[in-house]
N, C-alpha and C positions, 0 to 999 in steps of 0.2 A: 456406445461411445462413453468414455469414460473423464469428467471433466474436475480439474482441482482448483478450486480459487483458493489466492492468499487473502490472509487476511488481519491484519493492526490493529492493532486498540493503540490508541496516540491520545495523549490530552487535549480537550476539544481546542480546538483552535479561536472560539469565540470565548473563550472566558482567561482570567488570568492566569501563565503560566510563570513556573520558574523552575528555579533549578534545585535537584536534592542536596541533601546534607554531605554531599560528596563534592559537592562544586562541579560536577562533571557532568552531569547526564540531568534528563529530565525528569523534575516531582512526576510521578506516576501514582502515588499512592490516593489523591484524593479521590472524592466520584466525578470528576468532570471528566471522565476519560470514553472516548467513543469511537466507531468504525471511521478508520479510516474512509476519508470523504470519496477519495477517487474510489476503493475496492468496491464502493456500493456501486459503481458504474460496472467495474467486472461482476460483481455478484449479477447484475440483472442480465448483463450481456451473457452468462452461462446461463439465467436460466430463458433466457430468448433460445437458445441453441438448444434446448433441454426439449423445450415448445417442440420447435423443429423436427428433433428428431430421436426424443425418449432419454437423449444421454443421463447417464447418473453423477449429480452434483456433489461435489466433496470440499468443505472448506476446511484449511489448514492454516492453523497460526502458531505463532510461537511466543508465548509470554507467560506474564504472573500468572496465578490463581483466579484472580480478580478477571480477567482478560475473558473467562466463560460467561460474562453479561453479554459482550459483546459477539461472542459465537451465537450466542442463545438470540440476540435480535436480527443477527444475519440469517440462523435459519427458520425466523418467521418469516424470511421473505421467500421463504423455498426450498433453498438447499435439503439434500437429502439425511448427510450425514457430515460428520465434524471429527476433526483430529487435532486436537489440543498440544503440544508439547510445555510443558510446564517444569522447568529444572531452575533451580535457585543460582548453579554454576552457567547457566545462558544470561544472566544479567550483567548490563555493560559489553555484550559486544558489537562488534563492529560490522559493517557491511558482510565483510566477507565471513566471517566468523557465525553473523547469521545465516550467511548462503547456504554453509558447510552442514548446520543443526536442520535447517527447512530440504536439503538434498537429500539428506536422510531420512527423512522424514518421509518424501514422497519414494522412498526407497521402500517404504512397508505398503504401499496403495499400487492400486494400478490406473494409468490415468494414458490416455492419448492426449490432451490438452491441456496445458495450465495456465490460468487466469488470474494477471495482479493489474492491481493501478499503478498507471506510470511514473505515481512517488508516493511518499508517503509525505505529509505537513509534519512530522517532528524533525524528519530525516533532510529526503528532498533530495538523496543523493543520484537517483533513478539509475542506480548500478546494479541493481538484485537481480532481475531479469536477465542480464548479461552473464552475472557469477555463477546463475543456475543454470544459464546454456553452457558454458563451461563445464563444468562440476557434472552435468546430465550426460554433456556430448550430444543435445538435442539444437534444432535452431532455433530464433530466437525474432522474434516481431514484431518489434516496440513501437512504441506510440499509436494505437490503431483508435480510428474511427471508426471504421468498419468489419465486420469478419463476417469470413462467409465459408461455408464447409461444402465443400470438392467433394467429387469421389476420390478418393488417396488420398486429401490434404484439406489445405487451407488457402484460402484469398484474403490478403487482408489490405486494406488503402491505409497505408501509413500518413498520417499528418504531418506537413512540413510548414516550413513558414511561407514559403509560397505556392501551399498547393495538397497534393499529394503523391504520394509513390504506389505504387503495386508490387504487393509482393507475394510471393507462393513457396508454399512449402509443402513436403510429402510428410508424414512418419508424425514423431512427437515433438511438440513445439512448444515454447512459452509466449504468450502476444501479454503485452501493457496495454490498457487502455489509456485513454483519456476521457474528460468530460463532456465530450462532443459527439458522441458513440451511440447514449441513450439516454431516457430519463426512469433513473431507479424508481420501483415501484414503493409506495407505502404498504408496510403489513397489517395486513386485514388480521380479525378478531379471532378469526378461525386459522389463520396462521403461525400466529403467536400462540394458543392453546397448542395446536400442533408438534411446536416447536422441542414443547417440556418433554414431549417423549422419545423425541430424534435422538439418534445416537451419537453421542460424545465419549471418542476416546481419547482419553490420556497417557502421555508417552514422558519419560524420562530420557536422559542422556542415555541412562545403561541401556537401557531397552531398545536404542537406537546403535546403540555401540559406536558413541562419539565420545573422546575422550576429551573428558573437561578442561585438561590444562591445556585444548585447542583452540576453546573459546572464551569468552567471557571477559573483562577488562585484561588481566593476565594473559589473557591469548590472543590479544587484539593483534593487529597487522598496523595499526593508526594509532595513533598517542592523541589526545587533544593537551595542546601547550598552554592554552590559558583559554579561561573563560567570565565574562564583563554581563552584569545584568544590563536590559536595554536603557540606555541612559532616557530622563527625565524628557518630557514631549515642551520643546521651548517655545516661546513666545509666540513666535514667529515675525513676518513683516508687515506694514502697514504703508500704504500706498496714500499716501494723500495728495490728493485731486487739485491741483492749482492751475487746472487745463493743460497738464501735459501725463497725465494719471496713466494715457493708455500707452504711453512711450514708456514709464516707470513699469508696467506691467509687463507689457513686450519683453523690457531690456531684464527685467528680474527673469522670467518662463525660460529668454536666451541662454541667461548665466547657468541655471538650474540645468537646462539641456534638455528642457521639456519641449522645444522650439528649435 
């Protein structure tokens, strides 16, 4: 069995973000930039399935130069081997435009499974899984809790807001996780040494035979119309207690819609 996780590098989400010199898209250049928080959930739930039953782990991303830190700490936690695409004409594009670059991508591997988190914290648009069932012609099993490997397929409990669903599939699939799935291991000493000698390969557009002016802000499918840094964190309100404080709190929680 043969399994592909995605994988992001996104600016961390706990430290200041903003936006590049383009007004468009996200500062990516600094060092605050790290795995994507959900893929650590897929990275562990691949190598749970690896446990299982031998499968060979592959992680696959598509970014800068800079984006091999963050290969290199994914496969301290296990993965076997890594496929980098790295093209200067893949910056700025859009959902779809990354689907096209990542279908290609898994068009050089061979994989029965592939493995992302159900968004990513820069994006958030949780359509990639969808455009790559598309794009593959494979099905498609998002949001899972659980996975479970069939003889012929897959069982996965999809997470709902009230519950969950059941679903199955035969052949090659994409499942999303969520963070309810598992708890990602921390990389041991002997993981991370490991890691330096794991195989990373590097891929271009040509080498994929994607043509550039398909992707990239120029090739987008979506335009962004404007974009506002987050406005200043205000005062807020102040409840003062003249013995009717818990009606003034109520009635503020109501207005808010937090109640």
């Amino acid at each position: 069995m043969n399994i592909v996780v995605l994988v992001k590098q996104v600016p961390d989400s706990g430290a200041e973000r903003s936006l590049a010199g383009d007004g468009w898209s996200v500062d990516r250049s600094g060092g605050t930039n790290v795995i994507n928080e959900m893929d650590e959930y897929a990275i562990e739930e691949a190598l749970r399935l690896k446990d299982e039953t031998g499968a060979q782990v592959t992680l696959l991303t598509v970014g800068p130069d800079h984006a091999v830190d963050s290969i290199r700490k994914a496969l301290s936690m296990g993965p076997d081997a890594a496929v980098h695409v790295s093209d200067e004409a893949v910056a700025g594009s859009d959902a779809l435009g990354t689907a096209k670059v990542i279908a290609a991508a898994l068009g050089t591997l061979e994989y029965d499974l592939i493995l992302s988190g159900a968004e990513s914290t820069d994006g958030g648009v949780q359509v990639l899984p969808h455009l790559l069932a598309e794009l593959l012609d494979i099905a498609a099993l998002t949001g899972a809790r659980k996975v479970t490997v069939e003889d012929g397929g897959l069982l996965v409990e999809r997470q709902t807001e009230d519950g969950y669903e059941v679903l199955r599939a035969s052949g090659k699939a994409i499942v999303s996780v969520w963070d309810t799935i598992n708890t990602p291991r921390y990389p041991s000493l002997k993981g991370i040494m490991a890691a330096k000698r794991k195989p990373v390969t590097t891929l271009t557009l040509a080498d994929l035979g994607v043509d550039a002016a398909t992707v990239g802000r120029s090739g987008a499918a979506t335009t962004v119309l404007s974009a506002e840094p987050r406005p200043a964190r205000g005062a807020g309100v102040k409840v003062a207690d003249n013995g009717d404080g818990g009606d003034q709190l109520v009635a503020y929680l109501t207005a808010e819609k937090f109640v």
